[in-house]
MILOLUM-432403 format. One record per residue (C-alpha): residue number from 1; residue in three letters; x, y, z. Coordinates in pm, whole numbers. Each point is the difference from the previous one (the first is absolute). Example, Ala and Ser with C-alpha at 12.3 -4.5 7.8 and 13.67 -1.06 7.14 Angstrom:
2
- resi | resn | c1 | c2 | c3
- 1 | ALA | 1230 | -450 | 780
- 2 | SER | 137 | 344 | -66
This chain:
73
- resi | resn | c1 | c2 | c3
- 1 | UNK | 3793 | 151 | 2099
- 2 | UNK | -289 | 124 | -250
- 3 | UNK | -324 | -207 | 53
- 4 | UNK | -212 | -83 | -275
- 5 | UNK | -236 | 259 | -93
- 6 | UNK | -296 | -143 | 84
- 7 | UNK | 102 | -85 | 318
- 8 | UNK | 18 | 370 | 109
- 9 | UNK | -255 | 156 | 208
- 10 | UNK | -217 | 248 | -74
- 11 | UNK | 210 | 257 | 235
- 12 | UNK | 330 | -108 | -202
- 13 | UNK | -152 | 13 | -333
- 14 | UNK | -102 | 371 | 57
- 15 | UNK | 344 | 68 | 179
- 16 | UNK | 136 | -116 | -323
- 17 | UNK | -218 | 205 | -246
- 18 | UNK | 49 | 309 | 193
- 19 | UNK | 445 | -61 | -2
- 20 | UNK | -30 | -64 | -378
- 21 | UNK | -208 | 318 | -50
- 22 | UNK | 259 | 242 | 240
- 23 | UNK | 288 | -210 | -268
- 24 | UNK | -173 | 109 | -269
- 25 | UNK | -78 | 374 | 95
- 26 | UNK | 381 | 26 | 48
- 27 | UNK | 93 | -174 | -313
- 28 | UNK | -253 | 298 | -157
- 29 | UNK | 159 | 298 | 177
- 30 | UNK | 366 | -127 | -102
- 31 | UNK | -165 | -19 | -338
- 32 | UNK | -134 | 347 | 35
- 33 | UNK | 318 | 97 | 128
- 34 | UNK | 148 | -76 | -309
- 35 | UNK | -190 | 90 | -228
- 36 | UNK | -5 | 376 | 178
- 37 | UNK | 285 | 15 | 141
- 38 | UNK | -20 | 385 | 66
- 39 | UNK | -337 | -36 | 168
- 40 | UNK | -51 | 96 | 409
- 41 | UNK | -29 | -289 | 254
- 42 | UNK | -430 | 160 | -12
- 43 | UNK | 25 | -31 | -365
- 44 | UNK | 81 | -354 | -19
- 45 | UNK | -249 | -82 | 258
- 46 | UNK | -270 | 175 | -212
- 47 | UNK | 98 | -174 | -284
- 48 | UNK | -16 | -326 | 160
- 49 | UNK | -395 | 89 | 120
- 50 | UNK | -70 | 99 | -312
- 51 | UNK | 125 | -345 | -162
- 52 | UNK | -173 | -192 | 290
- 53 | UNK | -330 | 140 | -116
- 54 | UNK | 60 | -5 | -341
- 55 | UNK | 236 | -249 | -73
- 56 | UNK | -32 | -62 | -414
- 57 | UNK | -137 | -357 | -59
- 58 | UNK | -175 | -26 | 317
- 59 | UNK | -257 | 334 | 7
- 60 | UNK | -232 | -240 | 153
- 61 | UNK | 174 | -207 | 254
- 62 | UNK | 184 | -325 | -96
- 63 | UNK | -271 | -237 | 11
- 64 | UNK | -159 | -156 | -347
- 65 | UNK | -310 | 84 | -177
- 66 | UNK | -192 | 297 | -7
- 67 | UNK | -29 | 255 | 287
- 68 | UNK | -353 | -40 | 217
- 69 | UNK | -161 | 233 | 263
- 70 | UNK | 44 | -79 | 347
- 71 | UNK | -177 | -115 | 177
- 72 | UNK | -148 | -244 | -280
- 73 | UNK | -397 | -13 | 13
């Protein structure tokens, strides 16, 4: 049975983020897959670092507002 989401912990809250982000790396390689479908196992993987760092829309991360310096002085 799912819980409400603000009744998970800390520990299953993170377990949670880090399933949804292995989902959605595979959901990006079958994608890349695809899309290149005569590309090498190594080639697919680059592709799919290269879109992790630069995916379009999110250059700077997926938070809103402007990108800062860290650590903020």
């Amino acid at each position: 049975m799912m819980r409400d989401s603000a009744a998970l912990d800390a520990s299953e809250r993170y377990r949670l983020t880090l399933e949804l982000f292995a989902a959605a790396e595979e959901i990006m390689r079958q994608n890349l897959r695809r899309r290149f479908p005569d590309a090498t196992p190594a080639e697919i993987e680059d592709r799919l670092t290269i879109w992790l760092h630069e995916r379009p829309g999110a250059e700077h991360g997926d938070a809103v507002g402007r990108p800062g310096s860290w650590p903020r002085r």
